[in-house]
Jmol script that loads the backbone (N, CA, C; Angstrom):
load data "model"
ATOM      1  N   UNK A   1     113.630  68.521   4.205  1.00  0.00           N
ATOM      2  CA  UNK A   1     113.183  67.311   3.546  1.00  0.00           C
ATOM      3  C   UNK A   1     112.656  66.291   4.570  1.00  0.00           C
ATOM      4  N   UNK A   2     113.556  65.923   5.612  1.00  0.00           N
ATOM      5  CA  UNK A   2     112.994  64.913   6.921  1.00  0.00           C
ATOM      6  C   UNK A   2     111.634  65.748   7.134  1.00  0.00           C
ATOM      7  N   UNK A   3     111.254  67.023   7.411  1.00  0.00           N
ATOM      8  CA  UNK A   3     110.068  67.470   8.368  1.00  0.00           C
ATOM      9  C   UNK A   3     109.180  67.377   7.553  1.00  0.00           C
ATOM     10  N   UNK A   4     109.579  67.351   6.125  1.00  0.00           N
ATOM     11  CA  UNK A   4     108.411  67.232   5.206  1.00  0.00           C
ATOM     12  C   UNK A   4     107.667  65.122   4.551  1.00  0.00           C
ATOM     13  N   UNK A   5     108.496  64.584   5.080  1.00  0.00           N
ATOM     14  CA  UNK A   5     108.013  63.413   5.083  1.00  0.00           C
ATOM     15  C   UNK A   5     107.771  63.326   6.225  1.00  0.00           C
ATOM     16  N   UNK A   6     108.235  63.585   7.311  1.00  0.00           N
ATOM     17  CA  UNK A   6     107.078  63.323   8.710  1.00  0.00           C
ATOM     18  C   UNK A   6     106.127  63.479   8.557  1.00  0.00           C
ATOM     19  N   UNK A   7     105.721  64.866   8.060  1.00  0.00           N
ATOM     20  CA  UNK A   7     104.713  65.322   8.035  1.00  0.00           C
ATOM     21  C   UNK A   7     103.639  64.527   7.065  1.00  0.00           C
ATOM     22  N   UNK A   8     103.989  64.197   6.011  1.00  0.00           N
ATOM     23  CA  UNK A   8     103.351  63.236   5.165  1.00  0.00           C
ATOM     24  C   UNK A   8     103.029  61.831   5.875  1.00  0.00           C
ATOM     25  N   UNK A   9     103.792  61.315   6.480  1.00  0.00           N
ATOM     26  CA  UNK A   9     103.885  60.311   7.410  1.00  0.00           C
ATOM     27  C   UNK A   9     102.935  60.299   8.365  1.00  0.00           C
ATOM     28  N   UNK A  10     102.790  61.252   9.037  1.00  0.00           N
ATOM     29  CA  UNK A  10     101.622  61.857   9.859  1.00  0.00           C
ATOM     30  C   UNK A  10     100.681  61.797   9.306  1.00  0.00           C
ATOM     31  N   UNK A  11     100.271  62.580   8.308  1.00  0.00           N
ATOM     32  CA  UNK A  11      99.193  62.782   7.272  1.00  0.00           C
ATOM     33  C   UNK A  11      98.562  61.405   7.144  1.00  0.00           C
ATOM     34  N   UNK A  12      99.381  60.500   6.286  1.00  0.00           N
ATOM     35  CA  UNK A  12      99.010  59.210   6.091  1.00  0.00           C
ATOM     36  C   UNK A  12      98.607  58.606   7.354  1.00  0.00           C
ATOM     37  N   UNK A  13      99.540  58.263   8.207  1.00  0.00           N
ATOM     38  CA  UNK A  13      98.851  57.538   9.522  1.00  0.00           C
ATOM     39  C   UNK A  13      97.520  58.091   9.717  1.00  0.00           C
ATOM     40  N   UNK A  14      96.915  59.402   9.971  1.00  0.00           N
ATOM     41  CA  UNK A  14      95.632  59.920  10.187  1.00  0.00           C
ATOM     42  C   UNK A  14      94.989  59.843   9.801  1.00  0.00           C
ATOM     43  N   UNK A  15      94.974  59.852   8.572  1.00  0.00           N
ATOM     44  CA  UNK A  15      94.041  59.174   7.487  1.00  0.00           C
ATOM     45  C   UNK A  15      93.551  57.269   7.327  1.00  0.00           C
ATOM     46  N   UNK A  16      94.465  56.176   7.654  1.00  0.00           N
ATOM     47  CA  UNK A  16      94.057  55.079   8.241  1.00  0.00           C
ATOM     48  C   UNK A  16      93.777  54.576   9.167  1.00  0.00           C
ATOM     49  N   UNK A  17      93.955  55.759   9.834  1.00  0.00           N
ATOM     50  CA  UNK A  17      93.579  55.097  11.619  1.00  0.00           C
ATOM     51  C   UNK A  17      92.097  55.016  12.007  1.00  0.00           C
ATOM     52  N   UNK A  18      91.752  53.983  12.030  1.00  0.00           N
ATOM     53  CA  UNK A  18      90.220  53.619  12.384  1.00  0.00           C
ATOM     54  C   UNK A  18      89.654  54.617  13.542  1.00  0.00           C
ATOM     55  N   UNK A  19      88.353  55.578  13.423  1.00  0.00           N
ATOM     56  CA  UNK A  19      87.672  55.463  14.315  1.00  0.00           C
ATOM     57  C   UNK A  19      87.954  54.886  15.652  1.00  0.00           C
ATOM     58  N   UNK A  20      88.014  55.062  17.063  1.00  0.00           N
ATOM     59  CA  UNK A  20      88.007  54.829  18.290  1.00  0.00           C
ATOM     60  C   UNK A  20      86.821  55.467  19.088  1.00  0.00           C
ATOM     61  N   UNK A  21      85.840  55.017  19.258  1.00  0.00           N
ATOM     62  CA  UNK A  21      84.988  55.602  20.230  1.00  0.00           C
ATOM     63  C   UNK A  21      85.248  55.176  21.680  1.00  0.00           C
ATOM     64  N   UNK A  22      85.336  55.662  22.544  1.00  0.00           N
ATOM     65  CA  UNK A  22      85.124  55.150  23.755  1.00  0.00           C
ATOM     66  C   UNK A  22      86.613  55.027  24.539  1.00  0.00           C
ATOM     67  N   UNK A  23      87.553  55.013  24.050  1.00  0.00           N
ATOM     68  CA  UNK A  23      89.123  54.844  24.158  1.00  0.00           C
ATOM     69  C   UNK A  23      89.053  55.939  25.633  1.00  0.00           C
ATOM     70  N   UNK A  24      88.935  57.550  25.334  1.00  0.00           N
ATOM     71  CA  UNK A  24      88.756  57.911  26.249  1.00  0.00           C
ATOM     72  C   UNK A  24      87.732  57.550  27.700  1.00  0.00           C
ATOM     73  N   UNK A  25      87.106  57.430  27.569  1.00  0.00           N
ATOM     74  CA  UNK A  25      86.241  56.482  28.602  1.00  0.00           C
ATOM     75  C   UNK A  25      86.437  55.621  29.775  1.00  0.00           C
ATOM     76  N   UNK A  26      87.660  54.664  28.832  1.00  0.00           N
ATOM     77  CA  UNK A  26      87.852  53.838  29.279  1.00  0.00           C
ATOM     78  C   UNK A  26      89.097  54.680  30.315  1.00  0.00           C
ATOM     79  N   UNK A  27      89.816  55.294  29.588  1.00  0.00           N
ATOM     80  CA  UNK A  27      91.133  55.805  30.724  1.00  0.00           C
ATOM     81  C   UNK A  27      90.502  56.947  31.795  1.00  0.00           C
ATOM     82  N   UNK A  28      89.176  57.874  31.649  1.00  0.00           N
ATOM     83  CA  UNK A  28      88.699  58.458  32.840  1.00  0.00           C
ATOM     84  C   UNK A  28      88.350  57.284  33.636  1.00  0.00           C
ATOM     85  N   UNK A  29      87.932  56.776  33.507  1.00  0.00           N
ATOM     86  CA  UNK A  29      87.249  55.250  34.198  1.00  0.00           C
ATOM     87  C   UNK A  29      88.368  55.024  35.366  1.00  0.00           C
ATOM     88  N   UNK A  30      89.203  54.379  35.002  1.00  0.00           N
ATOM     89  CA  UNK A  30      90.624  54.596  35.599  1.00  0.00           C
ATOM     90  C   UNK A  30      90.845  55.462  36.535  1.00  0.00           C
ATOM     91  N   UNK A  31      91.143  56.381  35.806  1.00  0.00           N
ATOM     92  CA  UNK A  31      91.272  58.284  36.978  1.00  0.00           C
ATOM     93  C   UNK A  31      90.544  57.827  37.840  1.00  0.00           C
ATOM     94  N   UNK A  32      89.114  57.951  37.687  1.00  0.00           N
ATOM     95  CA  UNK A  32      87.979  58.143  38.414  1.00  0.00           C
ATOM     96  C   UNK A  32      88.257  57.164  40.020  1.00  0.00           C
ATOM     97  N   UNK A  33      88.562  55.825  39.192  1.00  0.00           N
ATOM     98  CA  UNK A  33      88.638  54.666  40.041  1.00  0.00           C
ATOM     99  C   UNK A  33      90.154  54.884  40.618  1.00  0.00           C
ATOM    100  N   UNK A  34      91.048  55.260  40.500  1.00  0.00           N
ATOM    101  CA  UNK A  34      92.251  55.786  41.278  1.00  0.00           C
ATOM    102  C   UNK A  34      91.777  56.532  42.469  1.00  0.00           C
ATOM    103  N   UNK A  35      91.665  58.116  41.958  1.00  0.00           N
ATOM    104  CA  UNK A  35      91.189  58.731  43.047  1.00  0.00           C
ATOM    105  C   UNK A  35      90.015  58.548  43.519  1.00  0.00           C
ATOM    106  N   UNK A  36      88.771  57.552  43.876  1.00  0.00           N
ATOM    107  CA  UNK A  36      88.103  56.526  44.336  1.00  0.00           C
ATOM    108  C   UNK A  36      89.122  56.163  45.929  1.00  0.00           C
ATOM    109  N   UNK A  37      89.936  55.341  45.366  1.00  0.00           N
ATOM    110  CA  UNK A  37      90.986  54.458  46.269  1.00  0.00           C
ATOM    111  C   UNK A  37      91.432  55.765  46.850  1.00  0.00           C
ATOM    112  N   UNK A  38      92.232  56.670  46.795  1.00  0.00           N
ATOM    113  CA  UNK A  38      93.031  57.673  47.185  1.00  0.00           C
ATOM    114  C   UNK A  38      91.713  58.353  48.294  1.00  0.00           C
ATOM    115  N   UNK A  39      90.814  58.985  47.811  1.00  0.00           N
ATOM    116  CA  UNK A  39      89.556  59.122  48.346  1.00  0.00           C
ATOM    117  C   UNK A  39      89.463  58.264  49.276  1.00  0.00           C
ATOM    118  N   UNK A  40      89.229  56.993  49.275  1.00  0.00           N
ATOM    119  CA  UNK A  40      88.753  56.098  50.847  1.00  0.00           C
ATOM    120  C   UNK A  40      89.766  55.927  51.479  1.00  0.00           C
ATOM    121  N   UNK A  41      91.000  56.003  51.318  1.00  0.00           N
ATOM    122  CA  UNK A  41      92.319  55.943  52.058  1.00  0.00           C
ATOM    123  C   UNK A  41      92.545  56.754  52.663  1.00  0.00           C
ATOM    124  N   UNK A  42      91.970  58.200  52.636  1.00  0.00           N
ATOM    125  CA  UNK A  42      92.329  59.490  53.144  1.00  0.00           C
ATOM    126  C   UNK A  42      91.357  60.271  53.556  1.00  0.00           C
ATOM    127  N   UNK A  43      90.467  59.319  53.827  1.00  0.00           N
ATOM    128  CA  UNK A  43      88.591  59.011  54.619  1.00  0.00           C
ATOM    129  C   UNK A  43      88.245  59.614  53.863  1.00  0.00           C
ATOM    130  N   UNK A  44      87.904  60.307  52.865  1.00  0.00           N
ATOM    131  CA  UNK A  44      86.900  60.947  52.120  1.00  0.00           C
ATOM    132  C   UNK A  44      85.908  59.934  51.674  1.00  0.00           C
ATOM    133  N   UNK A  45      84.860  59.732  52.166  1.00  0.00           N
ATOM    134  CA  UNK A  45      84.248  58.349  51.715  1.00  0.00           C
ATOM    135  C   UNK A  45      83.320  59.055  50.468  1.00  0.00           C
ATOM    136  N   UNK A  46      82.771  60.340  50.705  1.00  0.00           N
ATOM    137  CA  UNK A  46      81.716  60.596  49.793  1.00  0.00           C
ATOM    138  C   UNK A  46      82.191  61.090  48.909  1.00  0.00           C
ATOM    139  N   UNK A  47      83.477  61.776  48.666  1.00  0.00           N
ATOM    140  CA  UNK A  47      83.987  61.755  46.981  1.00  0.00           C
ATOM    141  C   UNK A  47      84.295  60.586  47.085  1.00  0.00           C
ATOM    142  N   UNK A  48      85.239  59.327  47.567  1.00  0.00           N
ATOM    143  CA  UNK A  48      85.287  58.360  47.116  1.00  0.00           C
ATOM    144  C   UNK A  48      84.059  57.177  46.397  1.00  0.00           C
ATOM    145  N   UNK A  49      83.279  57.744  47.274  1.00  0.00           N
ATOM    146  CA  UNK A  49      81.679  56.460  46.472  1.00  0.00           C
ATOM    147  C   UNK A  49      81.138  57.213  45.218  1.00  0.00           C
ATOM    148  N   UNK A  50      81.147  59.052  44.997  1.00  0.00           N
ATOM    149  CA  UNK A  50      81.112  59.559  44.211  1.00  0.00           C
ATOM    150  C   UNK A  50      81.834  59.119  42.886  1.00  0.00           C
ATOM    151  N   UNK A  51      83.344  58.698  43.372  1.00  0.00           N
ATOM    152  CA  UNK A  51      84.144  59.130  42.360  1.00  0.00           C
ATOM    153  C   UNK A  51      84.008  57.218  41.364  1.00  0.00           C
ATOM    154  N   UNK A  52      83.648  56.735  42.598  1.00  0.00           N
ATOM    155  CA  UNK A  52      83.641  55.283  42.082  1.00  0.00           C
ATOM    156  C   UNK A  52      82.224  54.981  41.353  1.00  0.00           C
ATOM    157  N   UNK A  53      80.848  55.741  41.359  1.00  0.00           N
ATOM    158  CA  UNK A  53      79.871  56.079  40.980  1.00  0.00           C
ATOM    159  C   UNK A  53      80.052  56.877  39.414  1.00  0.00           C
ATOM    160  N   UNK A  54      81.091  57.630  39.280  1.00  0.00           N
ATOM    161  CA  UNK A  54      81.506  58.251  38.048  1.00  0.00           C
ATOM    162  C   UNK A  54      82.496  56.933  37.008  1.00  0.00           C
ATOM    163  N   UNK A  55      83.349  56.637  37.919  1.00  0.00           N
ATOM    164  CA  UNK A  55      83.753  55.143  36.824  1.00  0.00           C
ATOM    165  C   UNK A  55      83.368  54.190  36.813  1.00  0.00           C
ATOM    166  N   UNK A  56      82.197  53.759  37.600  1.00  0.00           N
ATOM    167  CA  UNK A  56      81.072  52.624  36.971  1.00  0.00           C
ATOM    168  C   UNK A  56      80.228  53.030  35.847  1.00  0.00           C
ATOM    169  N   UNK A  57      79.930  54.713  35.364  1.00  0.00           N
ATOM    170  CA  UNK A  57      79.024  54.913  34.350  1.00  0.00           C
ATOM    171  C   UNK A  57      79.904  55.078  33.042  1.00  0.00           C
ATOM    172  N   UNK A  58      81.085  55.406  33.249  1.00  0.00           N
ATOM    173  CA  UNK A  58      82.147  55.708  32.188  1.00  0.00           C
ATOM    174  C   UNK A  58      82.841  54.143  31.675  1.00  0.00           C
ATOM    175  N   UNK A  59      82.943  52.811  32.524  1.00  0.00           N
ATOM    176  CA  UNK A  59      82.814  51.689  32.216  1.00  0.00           C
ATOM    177  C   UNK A  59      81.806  51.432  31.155  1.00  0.00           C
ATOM    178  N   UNK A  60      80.633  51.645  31.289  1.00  0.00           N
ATOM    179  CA  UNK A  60      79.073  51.356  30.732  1.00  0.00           C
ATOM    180  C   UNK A  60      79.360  51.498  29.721  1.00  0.00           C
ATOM    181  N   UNK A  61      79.504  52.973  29.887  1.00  0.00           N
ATOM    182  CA  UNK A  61      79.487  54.084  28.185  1.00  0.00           C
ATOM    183  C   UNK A  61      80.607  53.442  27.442  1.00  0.00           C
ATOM    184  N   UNK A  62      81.651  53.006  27.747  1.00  0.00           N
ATOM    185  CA  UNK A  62      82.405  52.410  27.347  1.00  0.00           C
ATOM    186  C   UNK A  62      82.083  50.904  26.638  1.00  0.00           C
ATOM    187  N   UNK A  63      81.290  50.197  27.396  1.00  0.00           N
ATOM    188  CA  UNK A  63      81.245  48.903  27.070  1.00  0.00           C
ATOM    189  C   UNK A  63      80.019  48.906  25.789  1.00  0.00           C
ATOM    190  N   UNK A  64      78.947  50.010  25.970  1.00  0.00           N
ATOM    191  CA  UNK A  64      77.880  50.259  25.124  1.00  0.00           C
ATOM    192  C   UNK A  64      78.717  50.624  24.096  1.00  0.00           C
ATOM    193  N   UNK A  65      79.563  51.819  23.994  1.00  0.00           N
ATOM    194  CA  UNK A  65      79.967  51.982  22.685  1.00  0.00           C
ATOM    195  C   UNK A  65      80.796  51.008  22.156  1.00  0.00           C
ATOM    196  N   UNK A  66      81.586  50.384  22.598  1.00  0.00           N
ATOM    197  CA  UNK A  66      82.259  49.419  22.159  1.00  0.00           C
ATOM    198  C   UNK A  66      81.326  48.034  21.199  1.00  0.00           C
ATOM    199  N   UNK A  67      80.648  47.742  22.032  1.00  0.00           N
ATOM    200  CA  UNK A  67      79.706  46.669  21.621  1.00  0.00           C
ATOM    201  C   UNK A  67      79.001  47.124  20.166  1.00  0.00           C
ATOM    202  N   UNK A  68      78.799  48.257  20.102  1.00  0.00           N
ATOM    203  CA  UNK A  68      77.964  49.168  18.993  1.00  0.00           C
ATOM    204  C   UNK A  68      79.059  49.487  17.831  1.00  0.00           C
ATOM    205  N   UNK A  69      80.281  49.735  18.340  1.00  0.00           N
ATOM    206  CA  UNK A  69      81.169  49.827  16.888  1.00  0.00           C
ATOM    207  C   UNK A  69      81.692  48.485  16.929  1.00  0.00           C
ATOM    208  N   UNK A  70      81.397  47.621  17.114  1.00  0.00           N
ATOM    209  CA  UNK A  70      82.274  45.801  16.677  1.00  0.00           C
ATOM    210  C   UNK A  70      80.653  45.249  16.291  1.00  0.00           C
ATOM    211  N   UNK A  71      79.794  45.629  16.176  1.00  0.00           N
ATOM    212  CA  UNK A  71      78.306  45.812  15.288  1.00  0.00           C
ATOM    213  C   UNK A  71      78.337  46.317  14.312  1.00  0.00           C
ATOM    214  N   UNK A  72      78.644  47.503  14.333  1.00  0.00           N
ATOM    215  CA  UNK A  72      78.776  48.156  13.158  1.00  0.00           C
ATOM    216  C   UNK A  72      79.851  48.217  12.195  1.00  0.00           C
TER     217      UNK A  72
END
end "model"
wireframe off; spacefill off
backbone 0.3
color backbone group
């Protein structure tokens, strides 16, 4: 009986939970920009400018989609 209202419980939550675009984005962004830092600390400069080059575009994509679903 409990696993079967979780489960309904579940069900329901999934069903109102708004759309999120970009959520992921935002937390590679992060990664990216971590090992960035970890990268220039441990001289790797060219994965580090790489890696900081990958979470400046995942910022973007982030901020574009964001801007586009609080539009829409």
């Amino acid at each position: 009986m409990v696993l079967a209202q979780a489960a309904r419980n579940a069900w329901t939550s999934a069903q109102v939970a708004p759309l999120q675009l970009g959520g992921g984005f935002l937390e590679l962004a992060v990664l990216f920009l971590i090992l960035a830092v970890v990268a220039f600390v441990l001289g790797a400069r060219g994965v580090a400018g790489l890696s900081m080059d990958i979470a400046k575009w995942l910022v973007i994509i982030f901020v574009v989609l964001a801007i586009i679903t609080f539009l829409l």
